[in-house]
N, C-alpha and C positions, 0 to 999 in steps of 0.2 A: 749305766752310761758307757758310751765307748768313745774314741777318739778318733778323730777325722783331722785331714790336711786340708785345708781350703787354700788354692794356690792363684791367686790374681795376675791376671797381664794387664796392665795399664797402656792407657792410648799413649803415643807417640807425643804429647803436649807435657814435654818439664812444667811448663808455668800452671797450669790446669792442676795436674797432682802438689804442685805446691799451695797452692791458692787455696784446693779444698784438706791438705792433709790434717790441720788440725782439730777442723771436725771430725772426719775419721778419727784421727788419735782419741777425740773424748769419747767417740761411741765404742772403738777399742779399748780403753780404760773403764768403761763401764759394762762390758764383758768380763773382762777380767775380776774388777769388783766385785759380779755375780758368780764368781767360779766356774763358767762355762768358758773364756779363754785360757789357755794355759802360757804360749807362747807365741810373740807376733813378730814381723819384723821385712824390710824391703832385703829385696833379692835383689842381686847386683851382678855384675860382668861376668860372665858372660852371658849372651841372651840379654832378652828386651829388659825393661823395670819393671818390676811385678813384687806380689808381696806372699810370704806365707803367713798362715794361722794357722793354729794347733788346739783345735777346739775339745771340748770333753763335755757332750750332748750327748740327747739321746737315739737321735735317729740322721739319716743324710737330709732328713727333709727340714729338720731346723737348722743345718749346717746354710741350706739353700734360703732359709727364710732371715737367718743372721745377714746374709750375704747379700738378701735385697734391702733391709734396711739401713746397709752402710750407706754413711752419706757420699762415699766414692761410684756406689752403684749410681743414686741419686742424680749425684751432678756429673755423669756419662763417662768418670774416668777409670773404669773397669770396662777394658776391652772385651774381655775372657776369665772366666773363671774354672778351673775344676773343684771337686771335692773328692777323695781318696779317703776310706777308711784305712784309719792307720796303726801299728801294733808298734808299743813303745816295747823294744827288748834290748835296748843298755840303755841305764840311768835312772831305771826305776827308784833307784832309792833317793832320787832326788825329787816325787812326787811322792810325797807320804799316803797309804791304802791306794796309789797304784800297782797292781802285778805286773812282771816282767813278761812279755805274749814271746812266742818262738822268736 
């Protein structure tokens, strides 16, 4: 498994991201339940509203397949997304059989 950043910009519509966030949250909840999410959460000032995830999969191509089943991709309020493979090197000891990468 390796770790990837999934990084969302959400449309310009406050009420739209509200309206859909708490399906997203359950399908984010149930990521994490599976052990594929590790850490989520919205990004804030500065810059647009967007979101990170901190996924721990096996390839960028189920980062992209996580990422079309959100129900925020669904109902159009994912502007933008990237994906970033990503190397955790401080804090490892706070993901047990995570190593620390450079």
């Amino acid at each position: 498994m390796a770790l990837f950043a999934l990084i969302y910009r959400y449309i310009d519509d406050p009420d739209a991201v509200s309206q859909h966030r708490p399906e997203h949250r359950a399908y984010l909840r149930s990521l994490s339940d599976g052990g594929q999410l590790l850490l989520a959460g919205p990004l804030g000032e500065p810059g647009p509203a967007g979101g990170l995830l901190v996924l721990d999969v096996e390839s960028a191509e189920r980062v992209q397949q996580i990422a079309d089943d959100d129900p925020f991709h669904a109902h159009g309020v994912v502007a933008e997304r990237t994906v970033h493979l990503w190397t955790l090197s401080i804090g490892a000891d706070r993901f047990p059989g995570r190593p620390a990468g450079g």
